[in-house]
C-alpha positions as CSV (number, residue, x, y, z in Angstrom):
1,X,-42.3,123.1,15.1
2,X,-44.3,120.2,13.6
3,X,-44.3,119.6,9.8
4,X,-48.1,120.7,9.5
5,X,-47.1,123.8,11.5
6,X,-45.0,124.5,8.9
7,X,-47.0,124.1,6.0
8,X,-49.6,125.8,7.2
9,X,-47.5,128.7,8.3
10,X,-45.9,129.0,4.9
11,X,-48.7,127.8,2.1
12,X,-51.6,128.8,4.0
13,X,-53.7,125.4,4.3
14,X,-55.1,123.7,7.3
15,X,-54.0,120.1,8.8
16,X,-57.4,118.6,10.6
17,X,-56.4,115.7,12.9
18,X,-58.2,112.1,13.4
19,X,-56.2,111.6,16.0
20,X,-55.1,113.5,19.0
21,X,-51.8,114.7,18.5
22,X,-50.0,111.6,20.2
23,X,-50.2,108.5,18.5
24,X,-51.6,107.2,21.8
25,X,-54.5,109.2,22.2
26,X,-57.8,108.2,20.2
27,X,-60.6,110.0,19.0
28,X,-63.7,110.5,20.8
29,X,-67.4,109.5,18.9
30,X,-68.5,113.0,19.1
31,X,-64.4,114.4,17.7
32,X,-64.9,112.1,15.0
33,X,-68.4,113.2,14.3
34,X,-67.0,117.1,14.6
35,X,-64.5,116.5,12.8
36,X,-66.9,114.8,9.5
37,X,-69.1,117.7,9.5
38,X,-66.1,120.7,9.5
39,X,-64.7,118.6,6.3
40,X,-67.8,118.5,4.8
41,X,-68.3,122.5,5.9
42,X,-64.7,122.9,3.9
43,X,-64.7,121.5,1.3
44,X,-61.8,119.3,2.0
45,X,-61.2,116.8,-1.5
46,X,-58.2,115.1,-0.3
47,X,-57.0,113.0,2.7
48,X,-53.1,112.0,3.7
49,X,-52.5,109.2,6.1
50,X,-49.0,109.3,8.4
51,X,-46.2,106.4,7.8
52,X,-46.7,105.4,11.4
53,X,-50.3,105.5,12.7
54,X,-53.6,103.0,11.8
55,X,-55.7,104.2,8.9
56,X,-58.5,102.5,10.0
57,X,-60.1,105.8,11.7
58,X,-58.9,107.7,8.5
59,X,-60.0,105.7,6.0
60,X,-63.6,105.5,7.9
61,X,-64.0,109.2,8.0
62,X,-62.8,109.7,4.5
63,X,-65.7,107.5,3.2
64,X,-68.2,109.1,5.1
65,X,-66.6,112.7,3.7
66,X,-66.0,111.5,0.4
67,X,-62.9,112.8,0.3
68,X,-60.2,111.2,-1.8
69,X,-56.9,109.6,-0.8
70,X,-54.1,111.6,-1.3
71,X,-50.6,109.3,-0.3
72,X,-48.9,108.6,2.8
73,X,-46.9,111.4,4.4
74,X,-44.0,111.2,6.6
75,X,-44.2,113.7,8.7
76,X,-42.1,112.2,11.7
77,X,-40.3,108.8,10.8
78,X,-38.3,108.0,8.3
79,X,-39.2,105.6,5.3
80,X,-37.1,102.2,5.4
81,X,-33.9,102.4,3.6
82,X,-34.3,102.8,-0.3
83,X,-37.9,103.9,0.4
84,X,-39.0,107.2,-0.9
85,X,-38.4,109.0,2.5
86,X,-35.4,107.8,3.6
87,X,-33.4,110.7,4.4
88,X,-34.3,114.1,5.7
89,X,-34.4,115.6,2.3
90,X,-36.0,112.7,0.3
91,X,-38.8,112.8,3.3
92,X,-39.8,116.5,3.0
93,X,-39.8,116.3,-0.8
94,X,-41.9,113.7,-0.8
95,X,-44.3,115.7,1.6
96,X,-44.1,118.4,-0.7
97,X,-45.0,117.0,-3.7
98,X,-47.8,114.9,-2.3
99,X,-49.4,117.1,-0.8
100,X,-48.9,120.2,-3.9
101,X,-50.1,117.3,-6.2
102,X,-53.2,117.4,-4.1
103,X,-54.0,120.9,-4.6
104,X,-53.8,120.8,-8.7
């Protein structure tokens, strides 16, 4: 079960996607367009960018949305070593509290 599965199981909050979800599959125009019009529908306020993947996209649809950056999640990988997600533990904490900070 992914990370956002879990989350959204358990606090009752929706994960919307940029991406596909592989790291390898892009965006379409018209997903991207979809996908700026259901955050602006919802009200989303905050964005979260994953560790591993190009925040271009992100960053693009955030500014047309005007919502707000919210940290970097790990929700896969690993943070290098001394890094604020670099054990299992350290990782989902860090999720946590981003991402309960956003909601204050």
């Amino acid at each position: 079960m992914t990370l956002s599965a879990i989350f959204g199981r358990a606090y009752h909050v929706t994960f919307l996607a940029a991406q596909g979800l592989s790291s390898e599959s892009e965006a379409s125009a018209a997903q991207v367009a979809a996908l700026i019009k259901q955050i602006k529908a919802d009200g989303v306020h905050t964005w979260f960018m994953e560790n591993q993947l190009d925040p271009r996209l992100v960053k693009q649809i955030a500014s047309a949305t005007g919502a707000q950056p919210g940290g970097e999640l790990y929700p896969e990988a690993l943070s290098k070593p001394g890094g604020v997600a670099d054990s299992y533990v350290k990782m989902m904490r860090h999720n946590v509290e981003l991402i309960a900070n956003s909601m204050k």
